[in-house]
C-alpha positions in Angstrom: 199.5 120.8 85.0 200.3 124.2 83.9 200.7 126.3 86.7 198.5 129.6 85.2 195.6 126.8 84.6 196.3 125.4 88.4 196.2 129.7 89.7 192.8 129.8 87.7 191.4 127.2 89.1 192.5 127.4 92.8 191.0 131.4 92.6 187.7 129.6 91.0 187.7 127.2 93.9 188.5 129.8 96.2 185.8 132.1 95.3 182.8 129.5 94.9 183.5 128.3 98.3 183.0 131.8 100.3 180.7 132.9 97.8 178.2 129.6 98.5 178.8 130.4 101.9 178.2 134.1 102.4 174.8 133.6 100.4 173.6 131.0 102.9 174.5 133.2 105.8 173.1 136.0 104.4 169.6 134.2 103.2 169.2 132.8 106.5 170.7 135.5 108.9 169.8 138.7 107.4 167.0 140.6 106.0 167.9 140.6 102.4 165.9 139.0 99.8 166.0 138.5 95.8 169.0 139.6 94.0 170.5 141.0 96.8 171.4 138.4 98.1 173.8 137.1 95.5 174.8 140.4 94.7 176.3 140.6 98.3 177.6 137.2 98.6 179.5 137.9 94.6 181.0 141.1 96.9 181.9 139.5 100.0 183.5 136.4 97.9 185.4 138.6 95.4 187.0 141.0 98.6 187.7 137.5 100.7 188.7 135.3 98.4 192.7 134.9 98.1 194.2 136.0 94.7 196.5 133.2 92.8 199.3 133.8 90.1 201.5 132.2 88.2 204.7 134.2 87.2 208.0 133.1 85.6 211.1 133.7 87.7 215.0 132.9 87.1 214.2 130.1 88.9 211.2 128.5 86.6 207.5 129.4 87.0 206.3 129.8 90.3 202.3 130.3 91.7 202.0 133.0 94.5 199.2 133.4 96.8 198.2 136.8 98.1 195.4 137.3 100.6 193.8 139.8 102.1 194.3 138.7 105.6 198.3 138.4 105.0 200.5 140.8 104.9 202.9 139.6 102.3 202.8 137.4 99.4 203.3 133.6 100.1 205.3 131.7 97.4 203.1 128.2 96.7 204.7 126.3 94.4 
C-alpha cells in the first residue's frame, strides 16, 4: 500500500474515532443541542486527532506521526 494513501487513511481513522466520541459525550453530558453539537465534536476531533505524513527520505519513504500530546515526531514506518 502506498504509504501517503496508508497516512490519509490512518488521519481519517483517527479523526472519526474522537470525533464520534466527543459528539456522544457532548449530546449526553452537556447542554448543547442542534448543530452545535457536531460543530464541537468536528473541533475537538480536528485539535486531538494525531497528524500522519508520508515523506521521502535517503532512506526510502517513511510515514511520521505527530501528536499533540508528544513532544516530538515519531517515525512509523
Amino acid at each position: 500500500m502506498n504509504l501517503k494513501l496508508k497516512a490519509f487513511i490512518l488521519q481519517l481513522i483517527s479523526f472519526a474515532v474522537l470525533f464520534i466520541i466527543s459528539q456522544y459525550v457532548l449530546a449526553n453530558y452537556t447542554n448543547l443541542q442542534g448543530i452545535w453539537i457536531s460543530i464541537t465534536a468536528f473541533v475537538v476531533g480536528t485539535i486531538l486527532a494525531p497528524q500522519f505524513q508520508a515523506v521521502k527520505t535517503k532512506e526510502g519513504e517513511k510515514l511520521f506521526m505527530k501528536w499533540i500530546f508528544m513532544k516530538d515526531v515519531k517515525e512509523i514506518k
